[in-house]
Backbone bond lengths (Angstrom), bond angles and torsions (degrees), N, CA, C in turn:
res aa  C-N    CA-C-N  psi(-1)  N-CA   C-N-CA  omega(-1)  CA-C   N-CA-C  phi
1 X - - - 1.453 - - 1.526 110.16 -
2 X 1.440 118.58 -18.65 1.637 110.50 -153.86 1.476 85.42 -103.94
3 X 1.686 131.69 -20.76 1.376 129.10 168.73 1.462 100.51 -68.84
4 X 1.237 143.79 -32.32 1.286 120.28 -162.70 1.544 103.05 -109.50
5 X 1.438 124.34 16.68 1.344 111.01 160.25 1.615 101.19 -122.03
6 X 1.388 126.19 24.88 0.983 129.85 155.51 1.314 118.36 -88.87
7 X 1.736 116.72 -27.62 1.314 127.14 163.91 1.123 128.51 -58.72
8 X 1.579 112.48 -33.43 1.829 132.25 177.38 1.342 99.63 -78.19
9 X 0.417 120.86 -12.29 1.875 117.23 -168.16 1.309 99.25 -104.94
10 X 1.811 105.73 -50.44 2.121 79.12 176.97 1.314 113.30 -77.56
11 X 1.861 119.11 -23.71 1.561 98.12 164.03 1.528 123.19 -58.03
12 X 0.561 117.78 12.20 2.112 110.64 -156.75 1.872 74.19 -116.42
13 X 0.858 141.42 -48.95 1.549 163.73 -173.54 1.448 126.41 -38.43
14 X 1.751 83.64 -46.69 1.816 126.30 -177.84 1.544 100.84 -91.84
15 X 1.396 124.94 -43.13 1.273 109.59 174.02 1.525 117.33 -87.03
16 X 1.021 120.80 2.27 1.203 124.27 -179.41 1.963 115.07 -81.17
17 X 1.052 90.32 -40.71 1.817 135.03 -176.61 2.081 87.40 -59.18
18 X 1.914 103.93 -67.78 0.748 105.06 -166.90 1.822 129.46 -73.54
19 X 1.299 93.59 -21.17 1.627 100.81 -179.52 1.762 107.70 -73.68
20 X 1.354 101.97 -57.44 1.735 111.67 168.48 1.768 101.45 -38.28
21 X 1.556 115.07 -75.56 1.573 106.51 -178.61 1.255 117.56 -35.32
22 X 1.701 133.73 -44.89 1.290 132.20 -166.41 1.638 113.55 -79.98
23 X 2.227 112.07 -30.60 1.197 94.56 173.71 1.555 124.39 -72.91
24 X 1.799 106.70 -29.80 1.450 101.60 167.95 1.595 121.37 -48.36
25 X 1.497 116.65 -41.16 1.592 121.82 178.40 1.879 108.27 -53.67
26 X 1.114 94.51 -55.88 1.524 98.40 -175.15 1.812 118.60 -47.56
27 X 1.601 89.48 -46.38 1.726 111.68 -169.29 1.483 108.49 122.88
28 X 1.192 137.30 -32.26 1.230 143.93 -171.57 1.433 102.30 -45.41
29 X 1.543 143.03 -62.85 1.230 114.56 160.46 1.720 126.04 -109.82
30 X 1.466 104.01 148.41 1.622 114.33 -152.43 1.638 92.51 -125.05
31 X 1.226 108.80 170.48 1.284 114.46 164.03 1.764 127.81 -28.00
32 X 1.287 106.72 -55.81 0.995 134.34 -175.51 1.552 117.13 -85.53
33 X 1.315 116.20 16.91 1.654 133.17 167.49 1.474 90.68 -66.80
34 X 1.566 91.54 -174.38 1.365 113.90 169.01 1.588 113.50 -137.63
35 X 1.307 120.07 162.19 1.519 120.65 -174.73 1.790 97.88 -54.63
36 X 1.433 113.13 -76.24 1.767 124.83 145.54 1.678 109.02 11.91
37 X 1.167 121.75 -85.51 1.480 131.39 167.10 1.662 115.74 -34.56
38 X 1.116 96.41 -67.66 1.381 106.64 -164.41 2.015 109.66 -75.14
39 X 1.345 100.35 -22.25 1.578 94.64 159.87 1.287 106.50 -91.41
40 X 1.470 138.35 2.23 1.384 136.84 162.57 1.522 108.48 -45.46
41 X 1.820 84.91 -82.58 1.270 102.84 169.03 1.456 134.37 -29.94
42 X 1.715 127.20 -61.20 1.013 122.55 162.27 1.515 123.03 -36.32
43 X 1.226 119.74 -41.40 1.476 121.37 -162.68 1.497 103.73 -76.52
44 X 1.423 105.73 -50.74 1.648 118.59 165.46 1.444 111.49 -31.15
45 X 1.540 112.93 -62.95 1.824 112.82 -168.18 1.324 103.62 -104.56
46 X 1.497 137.36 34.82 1.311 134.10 132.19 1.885 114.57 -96.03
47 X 1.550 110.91 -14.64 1.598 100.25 156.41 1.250 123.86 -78.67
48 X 1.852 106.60 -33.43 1.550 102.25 174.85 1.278 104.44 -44.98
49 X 1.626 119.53 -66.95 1.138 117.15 -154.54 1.274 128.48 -67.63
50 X 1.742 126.05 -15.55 0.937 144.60 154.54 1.757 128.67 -30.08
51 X 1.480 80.69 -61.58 1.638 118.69 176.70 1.818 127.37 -51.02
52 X 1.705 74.42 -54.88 1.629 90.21 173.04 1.786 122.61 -66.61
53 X 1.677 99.11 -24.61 1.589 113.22 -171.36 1.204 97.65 -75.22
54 X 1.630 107.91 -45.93 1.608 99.99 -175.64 1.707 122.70 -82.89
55 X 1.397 114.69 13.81 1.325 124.13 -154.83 2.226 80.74 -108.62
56 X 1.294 108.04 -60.40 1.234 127.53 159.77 1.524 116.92 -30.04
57 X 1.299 116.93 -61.78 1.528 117.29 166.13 1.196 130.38 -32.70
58 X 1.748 95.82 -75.15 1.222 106.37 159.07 1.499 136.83 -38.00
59 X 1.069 111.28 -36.33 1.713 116.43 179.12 1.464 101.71 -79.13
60 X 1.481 121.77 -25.91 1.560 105.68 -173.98 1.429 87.05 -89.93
61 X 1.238 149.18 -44.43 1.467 131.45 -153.86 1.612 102.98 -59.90
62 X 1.681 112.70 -69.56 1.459 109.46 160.42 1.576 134.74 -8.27
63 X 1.347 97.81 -62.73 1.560 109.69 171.73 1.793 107.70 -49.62
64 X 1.297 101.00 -49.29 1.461 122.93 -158.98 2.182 82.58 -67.64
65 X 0.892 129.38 -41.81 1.181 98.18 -143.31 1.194 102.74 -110.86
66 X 1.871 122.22 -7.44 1.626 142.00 124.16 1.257 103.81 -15.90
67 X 1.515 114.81 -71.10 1.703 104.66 -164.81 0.867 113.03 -65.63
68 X 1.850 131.72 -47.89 1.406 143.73 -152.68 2.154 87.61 -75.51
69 X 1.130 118.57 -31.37 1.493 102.84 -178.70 1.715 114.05 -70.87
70 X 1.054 84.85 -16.62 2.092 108.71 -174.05 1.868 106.72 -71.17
71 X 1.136 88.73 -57.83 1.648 114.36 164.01 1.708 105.47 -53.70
72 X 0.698 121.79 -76.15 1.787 131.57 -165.68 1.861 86.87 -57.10
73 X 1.187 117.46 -43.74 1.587 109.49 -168.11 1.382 112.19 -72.96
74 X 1.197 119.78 -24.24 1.760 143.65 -172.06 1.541 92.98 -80.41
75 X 1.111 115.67 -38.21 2.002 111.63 -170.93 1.632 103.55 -82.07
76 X 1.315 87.47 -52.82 1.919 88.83 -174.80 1.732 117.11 -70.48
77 X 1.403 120.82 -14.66 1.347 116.20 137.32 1.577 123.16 -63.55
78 X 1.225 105.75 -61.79 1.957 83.25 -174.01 1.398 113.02 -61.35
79 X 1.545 117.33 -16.81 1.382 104.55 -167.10 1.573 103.42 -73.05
80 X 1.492 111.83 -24.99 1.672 118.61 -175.12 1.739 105.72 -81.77
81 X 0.711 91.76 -7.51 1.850 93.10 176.62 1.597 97.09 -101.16
């Protein structure tokens, strides 16, 4: 257990790393930010990114369960022939 919340923590770690790197890239935070701001920000682009994973999921499970009905319909024809 203490390996796999050592794993969450450096992921949570990595996006943290990464949202800060991208608002400095963008400009969004500058010298002249504030701690305030910049945990704005973080909180902001760990829901985007949240959002999008689970927005993403969803579209593959769907897909996933499109085909698997495609599949199940393909068996129960040959099996009826």
């Amino acid at each position: 257990m203490g390996t796999f919340l050592k794993y969450v923590f450096y992921l949570a770690l990595l996006v943290i790393v990464y949202i800060v790197a991208k608002g400095v890239w963008e400009g969004n935070i500058t010298e002249q930010s504030t701690v305030s701001q910049v945990a704005t920000d973080v909180k902001d682009g760990a829901q985007n990114m949240a959002e999008q994973a689970v927005n993403e999921v969803k579209e593959l499970d769907k897909s996933m369960n499109e085909s698997m009905q495609k599949d199940v319909n393909a068996m129960k024809d040959n099996s009826a022939n």
